[in-house]
gemmi code that builds the backbone of each chain (N, CA, C; Angstrom):
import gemmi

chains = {
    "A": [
        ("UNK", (-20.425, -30.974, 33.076), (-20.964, -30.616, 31.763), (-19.873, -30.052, 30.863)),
        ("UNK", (-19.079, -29.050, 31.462), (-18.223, -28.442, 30.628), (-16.901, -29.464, 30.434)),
        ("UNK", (-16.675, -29.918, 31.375), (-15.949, -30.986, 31.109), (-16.307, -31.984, 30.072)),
        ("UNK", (-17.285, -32.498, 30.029), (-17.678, -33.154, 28.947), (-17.792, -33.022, 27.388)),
        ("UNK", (-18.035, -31.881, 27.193), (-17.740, -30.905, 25.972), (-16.724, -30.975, 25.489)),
        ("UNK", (-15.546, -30.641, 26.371), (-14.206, -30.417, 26.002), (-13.926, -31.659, 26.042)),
        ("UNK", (-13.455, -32.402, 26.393), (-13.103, -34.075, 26.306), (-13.871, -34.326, 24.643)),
        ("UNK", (-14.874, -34.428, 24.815), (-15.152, -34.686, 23.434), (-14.954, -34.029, 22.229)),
        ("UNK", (-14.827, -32.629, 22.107), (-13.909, -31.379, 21.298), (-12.522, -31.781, 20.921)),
        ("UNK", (-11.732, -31.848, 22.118), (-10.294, -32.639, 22.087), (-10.211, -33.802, 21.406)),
        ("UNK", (-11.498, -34.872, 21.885), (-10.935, -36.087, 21.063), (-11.032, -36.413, 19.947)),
        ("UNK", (-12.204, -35.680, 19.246), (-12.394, -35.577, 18.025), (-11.684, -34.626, 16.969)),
        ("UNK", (-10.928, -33.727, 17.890), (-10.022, -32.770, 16.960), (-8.478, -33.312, 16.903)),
        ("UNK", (-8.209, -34.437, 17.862), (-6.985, -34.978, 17.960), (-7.473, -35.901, 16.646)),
        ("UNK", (-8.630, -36.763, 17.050), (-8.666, -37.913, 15.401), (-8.408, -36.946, 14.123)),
        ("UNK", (-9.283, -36.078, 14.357), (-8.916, -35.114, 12.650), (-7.772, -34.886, 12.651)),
        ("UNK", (-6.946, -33.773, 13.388), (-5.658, -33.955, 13.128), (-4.528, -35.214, 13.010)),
        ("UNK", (-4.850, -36.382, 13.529), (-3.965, -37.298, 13.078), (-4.532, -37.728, 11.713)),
        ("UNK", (-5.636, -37.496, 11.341), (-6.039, -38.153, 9.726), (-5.547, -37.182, 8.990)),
        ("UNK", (-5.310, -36.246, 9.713), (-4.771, -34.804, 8.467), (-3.018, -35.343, 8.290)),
        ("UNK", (-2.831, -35.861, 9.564), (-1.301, -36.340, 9.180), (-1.074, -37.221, 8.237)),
        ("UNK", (-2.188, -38.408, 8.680), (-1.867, -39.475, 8.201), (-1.854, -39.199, 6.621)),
        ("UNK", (-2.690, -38.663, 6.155), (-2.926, -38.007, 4.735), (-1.531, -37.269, 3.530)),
        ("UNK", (-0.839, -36.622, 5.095), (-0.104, -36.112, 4.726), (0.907, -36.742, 4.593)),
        ("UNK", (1.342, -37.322, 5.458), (2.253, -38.420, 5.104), (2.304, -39.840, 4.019)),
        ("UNK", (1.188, -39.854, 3.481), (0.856, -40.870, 2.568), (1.204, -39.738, 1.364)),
        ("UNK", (0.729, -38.693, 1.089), (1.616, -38.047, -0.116), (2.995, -38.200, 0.119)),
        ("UNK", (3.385, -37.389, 1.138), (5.176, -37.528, 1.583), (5.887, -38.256, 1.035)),
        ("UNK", (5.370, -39.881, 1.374), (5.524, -40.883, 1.122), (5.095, -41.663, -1.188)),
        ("UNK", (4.250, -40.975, -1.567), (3.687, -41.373, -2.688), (4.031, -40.175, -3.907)),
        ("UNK", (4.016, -38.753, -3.320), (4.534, -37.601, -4.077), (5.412, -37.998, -5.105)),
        ("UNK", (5.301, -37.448, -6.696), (5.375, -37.678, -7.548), (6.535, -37.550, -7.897)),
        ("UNK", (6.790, -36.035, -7.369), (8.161, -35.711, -7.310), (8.549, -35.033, -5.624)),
        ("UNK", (9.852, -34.000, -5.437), (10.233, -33.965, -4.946), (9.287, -32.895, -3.980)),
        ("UNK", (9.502, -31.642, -4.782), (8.511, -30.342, -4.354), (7.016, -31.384, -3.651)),
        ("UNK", (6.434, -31.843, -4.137), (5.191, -32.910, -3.625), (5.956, -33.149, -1.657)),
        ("UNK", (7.073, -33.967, -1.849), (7.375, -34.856, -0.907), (7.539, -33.426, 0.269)),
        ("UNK", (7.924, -32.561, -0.204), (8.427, -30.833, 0.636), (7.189, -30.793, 1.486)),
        ("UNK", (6.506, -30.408, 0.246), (4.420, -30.060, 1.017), (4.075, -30.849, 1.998)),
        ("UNK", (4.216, -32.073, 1.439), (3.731, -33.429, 2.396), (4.292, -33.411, 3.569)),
        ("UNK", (5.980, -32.712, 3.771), (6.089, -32.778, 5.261), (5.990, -31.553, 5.947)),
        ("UNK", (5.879, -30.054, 5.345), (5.327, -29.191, 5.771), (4.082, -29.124, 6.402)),
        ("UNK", (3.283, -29.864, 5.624), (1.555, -29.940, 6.271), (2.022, -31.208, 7.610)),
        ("UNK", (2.744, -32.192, 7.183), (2.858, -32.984, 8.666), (3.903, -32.452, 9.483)),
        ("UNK", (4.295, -31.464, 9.745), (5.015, -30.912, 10.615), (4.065, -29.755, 11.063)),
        ("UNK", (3.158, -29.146, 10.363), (1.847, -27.518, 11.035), (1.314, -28.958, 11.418)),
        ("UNK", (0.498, -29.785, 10.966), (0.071, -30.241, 11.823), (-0.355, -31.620, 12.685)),
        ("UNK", (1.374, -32.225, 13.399), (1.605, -31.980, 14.096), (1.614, -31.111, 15.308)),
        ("UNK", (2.081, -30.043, 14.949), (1.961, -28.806, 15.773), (0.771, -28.781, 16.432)),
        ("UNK", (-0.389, -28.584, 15.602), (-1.907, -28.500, 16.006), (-1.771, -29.430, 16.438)),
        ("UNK", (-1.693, -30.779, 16.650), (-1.711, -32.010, 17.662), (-1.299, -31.414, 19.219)),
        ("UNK", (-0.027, -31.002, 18.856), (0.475, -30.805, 20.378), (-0.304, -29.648, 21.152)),
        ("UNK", (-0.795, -28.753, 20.484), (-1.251, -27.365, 21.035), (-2.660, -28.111, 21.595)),
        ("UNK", (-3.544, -29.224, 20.640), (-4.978, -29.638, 21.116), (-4.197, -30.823, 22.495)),
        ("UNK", (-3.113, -31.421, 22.469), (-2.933, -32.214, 23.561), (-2.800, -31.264, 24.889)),
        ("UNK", (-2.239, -30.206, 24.574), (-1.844, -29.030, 25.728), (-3.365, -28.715, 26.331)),
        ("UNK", (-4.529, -28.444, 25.489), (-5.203, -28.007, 26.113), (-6.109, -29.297, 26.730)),
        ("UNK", (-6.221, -30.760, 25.901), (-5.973, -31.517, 26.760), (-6.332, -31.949, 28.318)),
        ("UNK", (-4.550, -31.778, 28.471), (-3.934, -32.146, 29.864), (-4.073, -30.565, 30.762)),
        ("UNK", (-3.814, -29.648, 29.957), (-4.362, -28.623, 30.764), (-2.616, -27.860, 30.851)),
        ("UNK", (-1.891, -28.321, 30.412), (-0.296, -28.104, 30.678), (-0.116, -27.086, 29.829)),
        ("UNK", (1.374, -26.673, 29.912), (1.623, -25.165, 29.074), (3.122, -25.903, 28.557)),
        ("UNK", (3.381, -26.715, 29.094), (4.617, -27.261, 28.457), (4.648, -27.681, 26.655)),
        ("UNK", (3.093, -27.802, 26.635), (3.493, -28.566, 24.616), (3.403, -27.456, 24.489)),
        ("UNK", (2.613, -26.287, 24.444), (3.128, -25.066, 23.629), (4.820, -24.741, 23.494)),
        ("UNK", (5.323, -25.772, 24.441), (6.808, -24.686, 24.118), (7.276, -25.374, 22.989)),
        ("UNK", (6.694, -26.858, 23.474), (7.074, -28.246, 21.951), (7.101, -27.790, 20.806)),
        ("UNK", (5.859, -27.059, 20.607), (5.136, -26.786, 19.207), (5.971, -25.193, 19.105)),
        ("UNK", (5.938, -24.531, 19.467), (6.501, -23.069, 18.841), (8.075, -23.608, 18.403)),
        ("UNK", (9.039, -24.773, 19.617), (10.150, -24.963, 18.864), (9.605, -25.981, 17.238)),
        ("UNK", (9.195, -26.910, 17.503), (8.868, -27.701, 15.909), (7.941, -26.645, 15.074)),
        ("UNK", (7.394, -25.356, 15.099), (7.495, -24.542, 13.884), (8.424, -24.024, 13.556)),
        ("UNK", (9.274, -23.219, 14.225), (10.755, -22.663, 14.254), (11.416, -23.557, 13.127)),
        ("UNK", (11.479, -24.943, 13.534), (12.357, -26.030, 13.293), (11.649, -26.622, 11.923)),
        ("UNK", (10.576, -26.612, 11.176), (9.967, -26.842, 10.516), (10.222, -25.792, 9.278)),
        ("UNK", (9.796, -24.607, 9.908), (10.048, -23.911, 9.151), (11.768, -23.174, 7.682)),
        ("UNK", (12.520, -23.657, 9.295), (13.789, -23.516, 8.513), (14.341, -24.889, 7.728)),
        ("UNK", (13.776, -26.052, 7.513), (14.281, -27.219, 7.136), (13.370, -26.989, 6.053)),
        ("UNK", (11.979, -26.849, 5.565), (11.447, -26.455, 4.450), (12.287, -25.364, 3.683)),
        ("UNK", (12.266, -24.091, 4.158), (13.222, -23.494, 3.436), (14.361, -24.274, 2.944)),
        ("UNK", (14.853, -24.549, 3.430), (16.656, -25.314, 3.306), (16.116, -26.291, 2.305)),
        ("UNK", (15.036, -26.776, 2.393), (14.908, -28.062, 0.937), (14.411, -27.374, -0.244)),
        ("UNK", (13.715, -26.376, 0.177), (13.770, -25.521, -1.230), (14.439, -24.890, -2.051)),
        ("UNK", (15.627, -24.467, -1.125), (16.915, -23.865, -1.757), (17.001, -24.837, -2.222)),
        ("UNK", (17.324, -26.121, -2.101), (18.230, -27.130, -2.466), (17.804, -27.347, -3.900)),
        ("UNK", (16.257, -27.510, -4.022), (15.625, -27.977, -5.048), (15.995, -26.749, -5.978)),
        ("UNK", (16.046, -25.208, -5.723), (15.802, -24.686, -6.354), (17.897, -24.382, -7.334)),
        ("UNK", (18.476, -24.372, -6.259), (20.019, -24.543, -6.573), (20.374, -25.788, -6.490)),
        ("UNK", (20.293, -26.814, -5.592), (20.806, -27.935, -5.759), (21.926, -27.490, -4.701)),
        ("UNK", (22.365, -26.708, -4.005), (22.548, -26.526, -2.690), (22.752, -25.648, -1.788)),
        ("UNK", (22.726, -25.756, -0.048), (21.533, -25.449, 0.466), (22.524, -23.615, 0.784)),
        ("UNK", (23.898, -23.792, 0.899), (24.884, -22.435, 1.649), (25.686, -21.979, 0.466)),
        ("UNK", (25.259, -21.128, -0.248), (26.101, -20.625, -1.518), (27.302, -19.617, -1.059)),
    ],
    "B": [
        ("UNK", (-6.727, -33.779, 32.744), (-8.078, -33.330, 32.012), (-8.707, -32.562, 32.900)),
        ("UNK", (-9.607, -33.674, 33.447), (-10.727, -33.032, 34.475), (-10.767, -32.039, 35.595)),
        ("UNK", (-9.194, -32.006, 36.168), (-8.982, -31.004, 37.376), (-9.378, -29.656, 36.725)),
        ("UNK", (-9.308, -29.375, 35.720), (-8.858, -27.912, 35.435), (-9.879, -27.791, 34.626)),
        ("UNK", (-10.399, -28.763, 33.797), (-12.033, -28.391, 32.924), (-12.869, -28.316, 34.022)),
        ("UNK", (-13.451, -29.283, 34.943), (-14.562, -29.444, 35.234), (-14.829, -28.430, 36.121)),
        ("UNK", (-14.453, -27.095, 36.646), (-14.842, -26.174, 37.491), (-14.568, -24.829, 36.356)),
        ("UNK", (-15.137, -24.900, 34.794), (-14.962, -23.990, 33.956), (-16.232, -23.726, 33.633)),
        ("UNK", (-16.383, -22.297, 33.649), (-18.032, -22.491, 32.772), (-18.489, -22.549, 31.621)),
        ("UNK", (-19.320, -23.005, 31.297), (-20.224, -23.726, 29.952), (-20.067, -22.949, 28.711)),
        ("UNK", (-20.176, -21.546, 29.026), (-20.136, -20.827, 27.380), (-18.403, -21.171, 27.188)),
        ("UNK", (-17.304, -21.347, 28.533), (-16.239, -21.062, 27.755), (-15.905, -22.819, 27.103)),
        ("UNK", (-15.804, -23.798, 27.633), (-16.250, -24.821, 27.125), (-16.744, -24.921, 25.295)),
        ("UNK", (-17.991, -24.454, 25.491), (-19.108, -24.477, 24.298), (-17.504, -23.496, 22.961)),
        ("UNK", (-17.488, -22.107, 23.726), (-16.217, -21.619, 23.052), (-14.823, -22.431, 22.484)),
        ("UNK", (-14.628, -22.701, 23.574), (-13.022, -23.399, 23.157), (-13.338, -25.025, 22.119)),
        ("UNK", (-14.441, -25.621, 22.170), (-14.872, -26.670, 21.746), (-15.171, -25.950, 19.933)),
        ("UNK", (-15.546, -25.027, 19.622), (-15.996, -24.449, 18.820), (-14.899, -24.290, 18.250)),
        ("UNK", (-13.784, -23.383, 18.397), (-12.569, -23.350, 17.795), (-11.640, -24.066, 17.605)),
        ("UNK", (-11.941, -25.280, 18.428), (-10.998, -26.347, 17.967), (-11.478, -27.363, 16.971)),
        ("UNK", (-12.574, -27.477, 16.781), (-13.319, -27.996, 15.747), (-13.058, -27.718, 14.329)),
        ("UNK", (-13.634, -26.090, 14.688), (-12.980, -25.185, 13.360), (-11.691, -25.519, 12.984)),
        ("UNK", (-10.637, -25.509, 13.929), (-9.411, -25.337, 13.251), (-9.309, -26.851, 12.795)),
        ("UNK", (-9.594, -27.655, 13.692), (-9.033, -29.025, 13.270), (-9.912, -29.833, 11.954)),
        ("UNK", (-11.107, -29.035, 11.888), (-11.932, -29.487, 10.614), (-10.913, -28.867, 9.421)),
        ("UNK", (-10.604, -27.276, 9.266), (-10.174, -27.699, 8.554), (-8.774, -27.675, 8.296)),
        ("UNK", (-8.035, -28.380, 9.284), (-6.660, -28.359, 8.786), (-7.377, -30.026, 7.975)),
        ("UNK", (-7.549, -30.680, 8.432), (-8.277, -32.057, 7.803), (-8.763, -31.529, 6.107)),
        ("UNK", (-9.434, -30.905, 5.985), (-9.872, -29.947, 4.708), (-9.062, -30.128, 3.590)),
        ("UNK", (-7.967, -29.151, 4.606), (-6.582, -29.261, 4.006), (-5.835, -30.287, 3.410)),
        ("UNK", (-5.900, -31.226, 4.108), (-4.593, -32.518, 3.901), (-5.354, -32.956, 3.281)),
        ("UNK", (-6.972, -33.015, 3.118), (-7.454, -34.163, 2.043), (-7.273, -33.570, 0.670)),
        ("UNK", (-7.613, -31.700, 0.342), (-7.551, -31.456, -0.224), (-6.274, -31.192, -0.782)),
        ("UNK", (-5.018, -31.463, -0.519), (-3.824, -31.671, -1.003), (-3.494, -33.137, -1.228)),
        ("UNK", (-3.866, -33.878, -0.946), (-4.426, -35.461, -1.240), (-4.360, -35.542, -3.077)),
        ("UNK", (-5.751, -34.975, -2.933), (-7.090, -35.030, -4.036), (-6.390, -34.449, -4.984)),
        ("UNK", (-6.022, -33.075, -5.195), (-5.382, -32.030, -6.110), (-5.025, -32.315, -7.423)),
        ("UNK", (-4.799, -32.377, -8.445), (-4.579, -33.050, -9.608), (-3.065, -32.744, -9.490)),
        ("UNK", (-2.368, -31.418, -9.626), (-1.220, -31.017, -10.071), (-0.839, -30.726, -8.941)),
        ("UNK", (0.289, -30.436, -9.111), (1.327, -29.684, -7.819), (1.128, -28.043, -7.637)),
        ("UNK", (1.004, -27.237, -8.813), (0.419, -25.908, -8.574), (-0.825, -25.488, -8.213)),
        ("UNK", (-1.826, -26.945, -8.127), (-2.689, -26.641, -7.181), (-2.798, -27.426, -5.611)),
        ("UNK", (-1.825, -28.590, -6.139), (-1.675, -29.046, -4.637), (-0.988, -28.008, -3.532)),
        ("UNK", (-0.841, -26.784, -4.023), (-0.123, -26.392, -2.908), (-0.420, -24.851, -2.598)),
        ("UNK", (-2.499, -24.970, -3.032), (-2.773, -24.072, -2.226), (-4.155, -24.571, -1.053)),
        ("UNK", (-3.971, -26.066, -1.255), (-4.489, -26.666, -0.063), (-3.834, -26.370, 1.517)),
        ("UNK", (-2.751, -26.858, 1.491), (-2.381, -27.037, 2.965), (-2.632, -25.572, 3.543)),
        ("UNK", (-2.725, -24.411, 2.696), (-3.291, -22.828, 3.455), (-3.921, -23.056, 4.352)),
        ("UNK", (-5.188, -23.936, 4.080), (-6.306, -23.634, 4.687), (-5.677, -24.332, 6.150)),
        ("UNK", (-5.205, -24.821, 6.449), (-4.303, -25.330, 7.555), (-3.905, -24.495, 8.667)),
        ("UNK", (-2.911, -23.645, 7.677), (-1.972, -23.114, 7.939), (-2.857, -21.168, 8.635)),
        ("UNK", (-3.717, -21.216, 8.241), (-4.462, -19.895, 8.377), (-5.162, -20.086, 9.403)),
        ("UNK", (-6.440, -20.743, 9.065), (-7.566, -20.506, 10.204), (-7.420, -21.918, 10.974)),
        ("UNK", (-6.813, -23.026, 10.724), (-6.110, -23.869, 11.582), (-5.217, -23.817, 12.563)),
        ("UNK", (-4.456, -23.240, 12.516), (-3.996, -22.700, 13.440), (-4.574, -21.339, 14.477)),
        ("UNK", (-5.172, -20.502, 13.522), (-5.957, -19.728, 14.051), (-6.857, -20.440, 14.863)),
        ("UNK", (-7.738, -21.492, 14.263), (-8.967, -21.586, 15.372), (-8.361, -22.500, 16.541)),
        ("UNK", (-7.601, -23.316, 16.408), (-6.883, -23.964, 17.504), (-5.789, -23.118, 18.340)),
        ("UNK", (-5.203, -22.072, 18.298), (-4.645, -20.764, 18.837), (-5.958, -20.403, 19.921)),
        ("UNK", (-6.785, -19.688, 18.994), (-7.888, -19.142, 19.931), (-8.231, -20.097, 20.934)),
        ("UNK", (-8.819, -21.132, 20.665), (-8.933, -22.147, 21.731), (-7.973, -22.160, 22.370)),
        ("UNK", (-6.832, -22.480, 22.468), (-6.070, -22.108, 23.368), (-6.166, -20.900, 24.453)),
        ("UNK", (-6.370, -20.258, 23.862), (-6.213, -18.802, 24.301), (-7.150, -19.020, 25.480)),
        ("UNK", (-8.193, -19.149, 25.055), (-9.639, -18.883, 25.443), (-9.958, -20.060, 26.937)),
        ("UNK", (-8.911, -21.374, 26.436), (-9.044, -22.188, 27.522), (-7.940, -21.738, 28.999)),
        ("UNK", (-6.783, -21.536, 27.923), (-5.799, -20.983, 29.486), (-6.306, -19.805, 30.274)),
        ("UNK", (-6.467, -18.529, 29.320), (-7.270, -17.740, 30.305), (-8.485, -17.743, 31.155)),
        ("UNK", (-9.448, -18.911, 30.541), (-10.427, -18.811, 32.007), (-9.669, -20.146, 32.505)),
        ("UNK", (-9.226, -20.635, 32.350), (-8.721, -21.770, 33.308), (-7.653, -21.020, 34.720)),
        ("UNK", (-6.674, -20.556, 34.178), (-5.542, -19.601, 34.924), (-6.453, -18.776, 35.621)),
        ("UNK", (-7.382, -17.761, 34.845), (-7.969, -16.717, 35.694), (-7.253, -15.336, 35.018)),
        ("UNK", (-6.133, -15.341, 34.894), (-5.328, -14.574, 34.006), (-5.947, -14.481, 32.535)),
        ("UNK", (-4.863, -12.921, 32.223), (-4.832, -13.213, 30.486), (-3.780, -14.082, 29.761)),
        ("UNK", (-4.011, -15.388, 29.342), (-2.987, -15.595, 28.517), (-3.253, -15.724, 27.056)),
        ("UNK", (-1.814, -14.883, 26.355), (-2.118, -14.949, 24.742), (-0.456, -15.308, 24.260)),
        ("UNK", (0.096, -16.034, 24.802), (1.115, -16.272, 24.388), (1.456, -17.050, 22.602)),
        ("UNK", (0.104, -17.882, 22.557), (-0.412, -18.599, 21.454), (-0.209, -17.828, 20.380)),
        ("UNK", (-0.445, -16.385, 20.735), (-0.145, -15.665, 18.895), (1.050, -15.585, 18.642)),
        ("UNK", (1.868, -15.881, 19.849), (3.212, -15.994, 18.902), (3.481, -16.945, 17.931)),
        ("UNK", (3.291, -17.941, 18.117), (2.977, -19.369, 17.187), (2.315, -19.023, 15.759)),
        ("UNK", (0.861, -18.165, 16.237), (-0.066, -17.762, 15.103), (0.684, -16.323, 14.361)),
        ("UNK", (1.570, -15.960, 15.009), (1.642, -14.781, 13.934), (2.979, -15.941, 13.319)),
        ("UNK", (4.056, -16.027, 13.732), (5.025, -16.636, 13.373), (5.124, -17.561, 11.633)),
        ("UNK", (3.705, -18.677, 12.151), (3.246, -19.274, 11.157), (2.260, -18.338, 9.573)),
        ("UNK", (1.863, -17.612, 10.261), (1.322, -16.770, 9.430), (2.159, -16.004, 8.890)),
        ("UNK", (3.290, -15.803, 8.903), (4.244, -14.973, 8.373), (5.204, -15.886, 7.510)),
        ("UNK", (5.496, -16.866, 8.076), (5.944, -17.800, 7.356), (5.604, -18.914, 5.955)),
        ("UNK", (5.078, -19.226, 6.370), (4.118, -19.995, 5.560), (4.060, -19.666, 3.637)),
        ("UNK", (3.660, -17.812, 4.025), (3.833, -17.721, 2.292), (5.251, -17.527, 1.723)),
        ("UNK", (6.224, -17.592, 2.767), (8.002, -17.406, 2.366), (7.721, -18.483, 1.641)),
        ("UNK", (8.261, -19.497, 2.490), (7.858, -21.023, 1.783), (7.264, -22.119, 1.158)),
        ("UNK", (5.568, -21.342, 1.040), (5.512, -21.847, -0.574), (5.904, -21.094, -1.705)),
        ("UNK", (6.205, -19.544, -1.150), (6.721, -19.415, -2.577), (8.101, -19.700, -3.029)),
        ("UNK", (8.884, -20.239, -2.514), (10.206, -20.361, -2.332), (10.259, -21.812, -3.085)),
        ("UNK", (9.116, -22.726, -2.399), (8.805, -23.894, -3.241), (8.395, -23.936, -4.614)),
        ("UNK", (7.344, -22.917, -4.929), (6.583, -22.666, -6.136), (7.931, -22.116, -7.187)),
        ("UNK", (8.279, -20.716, -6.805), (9.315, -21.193, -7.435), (10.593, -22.309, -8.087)),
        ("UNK", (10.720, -22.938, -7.146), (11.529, -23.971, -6.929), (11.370, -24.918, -8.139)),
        ("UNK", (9.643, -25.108, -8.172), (9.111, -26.279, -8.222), (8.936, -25.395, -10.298)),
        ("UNK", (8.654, -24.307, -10.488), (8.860, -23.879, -11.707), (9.744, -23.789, -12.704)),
        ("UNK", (11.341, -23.694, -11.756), (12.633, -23.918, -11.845), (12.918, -24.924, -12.363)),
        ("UNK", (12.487, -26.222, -12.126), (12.511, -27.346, -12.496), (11.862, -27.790, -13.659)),
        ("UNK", (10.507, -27.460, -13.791), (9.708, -27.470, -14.713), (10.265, -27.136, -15.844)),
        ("UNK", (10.564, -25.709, -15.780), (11.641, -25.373, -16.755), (12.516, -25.826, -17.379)),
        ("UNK", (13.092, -26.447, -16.256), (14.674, -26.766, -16.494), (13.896, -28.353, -17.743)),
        ("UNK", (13.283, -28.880, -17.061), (13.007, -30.313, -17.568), (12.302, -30.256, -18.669)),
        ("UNK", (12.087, -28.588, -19.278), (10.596, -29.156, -20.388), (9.222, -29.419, -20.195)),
        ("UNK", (9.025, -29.619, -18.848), (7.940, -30.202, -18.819), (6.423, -29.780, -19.806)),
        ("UNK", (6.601, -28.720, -20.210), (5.409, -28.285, -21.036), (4.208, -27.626, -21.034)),
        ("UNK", (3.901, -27.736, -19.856), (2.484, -27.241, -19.425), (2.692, -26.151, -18.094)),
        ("UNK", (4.297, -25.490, -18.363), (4.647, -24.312, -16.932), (4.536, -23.032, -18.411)),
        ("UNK", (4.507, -21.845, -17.854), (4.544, -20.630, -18.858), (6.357, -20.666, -19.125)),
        ("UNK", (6.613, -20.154, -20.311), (8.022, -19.874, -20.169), (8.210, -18.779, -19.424)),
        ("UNK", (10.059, -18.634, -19.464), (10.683, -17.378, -18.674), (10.194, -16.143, -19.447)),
        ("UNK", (9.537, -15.112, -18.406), (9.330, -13.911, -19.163), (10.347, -13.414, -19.896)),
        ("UNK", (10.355, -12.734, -21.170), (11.477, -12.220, -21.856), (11.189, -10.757, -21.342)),
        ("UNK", (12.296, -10.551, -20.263), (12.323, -8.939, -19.876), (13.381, -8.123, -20.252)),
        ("UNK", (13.453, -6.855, -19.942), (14.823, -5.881, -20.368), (15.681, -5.874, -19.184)),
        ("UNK", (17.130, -5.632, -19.658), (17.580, -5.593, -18.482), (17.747, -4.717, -17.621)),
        ("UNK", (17.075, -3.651, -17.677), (16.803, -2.232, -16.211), (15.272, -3.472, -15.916)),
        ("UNK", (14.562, -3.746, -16.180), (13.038, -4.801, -15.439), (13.701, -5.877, -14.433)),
        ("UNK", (14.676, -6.522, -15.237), (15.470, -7.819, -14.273), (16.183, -6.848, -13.414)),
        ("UNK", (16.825, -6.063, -13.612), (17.748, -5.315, -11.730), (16.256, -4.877, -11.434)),
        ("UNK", (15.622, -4.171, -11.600), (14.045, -3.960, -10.398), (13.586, -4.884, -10.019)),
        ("UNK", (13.327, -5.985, -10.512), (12.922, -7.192, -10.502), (13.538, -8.463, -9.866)),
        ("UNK", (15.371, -8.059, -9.390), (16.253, -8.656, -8.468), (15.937, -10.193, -9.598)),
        ("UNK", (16.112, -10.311, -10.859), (16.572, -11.952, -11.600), (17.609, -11.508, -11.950)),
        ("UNK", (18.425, -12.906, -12.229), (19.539, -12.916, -12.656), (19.607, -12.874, -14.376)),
        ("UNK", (20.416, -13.039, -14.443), (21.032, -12.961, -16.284), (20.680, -14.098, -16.819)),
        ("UNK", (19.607, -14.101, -17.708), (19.250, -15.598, -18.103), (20.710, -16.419, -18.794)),
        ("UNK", (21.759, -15.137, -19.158), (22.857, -16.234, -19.947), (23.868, -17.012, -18.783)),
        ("UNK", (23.333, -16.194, -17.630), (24.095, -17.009, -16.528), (23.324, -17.715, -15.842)),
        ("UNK", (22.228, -18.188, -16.638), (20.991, -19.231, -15.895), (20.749, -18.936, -14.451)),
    ],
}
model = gemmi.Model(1)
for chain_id, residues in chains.items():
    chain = gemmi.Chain(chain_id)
    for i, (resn, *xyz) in enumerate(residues, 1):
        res = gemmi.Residue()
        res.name, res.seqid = resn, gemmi.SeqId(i, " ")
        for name, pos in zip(("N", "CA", "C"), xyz):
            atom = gemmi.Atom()
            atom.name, atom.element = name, gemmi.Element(name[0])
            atom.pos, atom.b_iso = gemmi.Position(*pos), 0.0
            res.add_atom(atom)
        chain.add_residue(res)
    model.add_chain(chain)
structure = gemmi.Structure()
structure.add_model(model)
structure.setup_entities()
């Protein structure tokens, strides 16, 4: 029973989160301007993240949590760094 | 999958199913509603909802599944959730700015101009010298 729950919780929160990507990446990709294209891969890089954390619980493993805490880390400082850029035009003054 | 769900009991199940829903409904919320958005100063207080209780409700689930699964407490997950939660408003405002900067710079028309402040307001205020742009 409980098994069944969760299997179906997971699989339906993995489809949402990949439509949340896919979404996101179609701005990424269509964004008007630049700041647009930033957002678009910020939201597909969090979530991502949420992908890997719902695959972890999943498989039952503790290994994607380590995936996902490094790709926020790693997410996080490459957004910054494109914002400097945008905002100076470049990134180590 | 099944080794480690199917000998869990039902409320925690019913639980962890609950918060992952939540979170993943609405990080979805999110991305459509940054989709949809007309402008960029409002496209970019969609992906929040993501970034907050999306992660939050998929955190908790976590939480909630390793510890009755393990038998243990595990909460390692808030590191992720505080991390992101701390982050998150650096960088849109870093963008928002960014993205005003430009506006500016280009004319665009429809951003407020640069406040005209004194200069003891700009040193409290950490801006630079508008004559040094």
């Amino acid at each position: 029973m409980s098994a069944i729950i969760l299997f179906t919780a997971v699989s339906i929160a993995q489809l949402m989160l990949a439509a949340a990507m896919a979404i996101a990446s179609v701005r990424m990709f269509r964004g008007p301007r630049a700041q647009d294209r930033i957002i678009g891969l910020d939201t597909l890089y969090i979530n991502a993240m949420l992908l890997l954390v719902t695959f972890g619980i999943g498989t039952g493993r503790v290994i994607y949590f380590e995936a996902a805490l490094v790709m926020g880390m790693l997410g996080f400082v490459a957004t910054v760094a494109l914002a400097k850029f945008l905002m100076r035009g470049e990134v180590i003054e | 999958m099944m080794q480690s769900a199917a000998d869990m009991p039902v409320w925690a199940a019913i639980a962890v199913a609950f918060f992952l829903l939540i979170g993943s409904g609405l990080a979805l919320i999110g991305a459509i509603g940054f989709m949809r958005l007309p402008t960029f100063y409002e496209r970019i207080h969609a992906p929040t909802l993501g970034t907050s209780w999306g992660i939050g409700g998929i955190m908790l689930a976590s939480m909630i599944f390793f510890t009755v699964s393990s038998g243990r407490l595990v909460f390692h997950e808030l590191l992720i959730g505080i991390f992101v939660t701390v982050t998150t408003p650096i960088t849109f405002m870093l963008l928002a700015r960014a993205a005003l900067h430009r506006d500016r710079a280009e004319g665009n028309g429809n951003v407020p101009d640069k406040p005209n402040r004194s200069q003891p307001a700009r040193e409290v205020l950490g801006e630079s010298d508008p004559r040094r742009g």
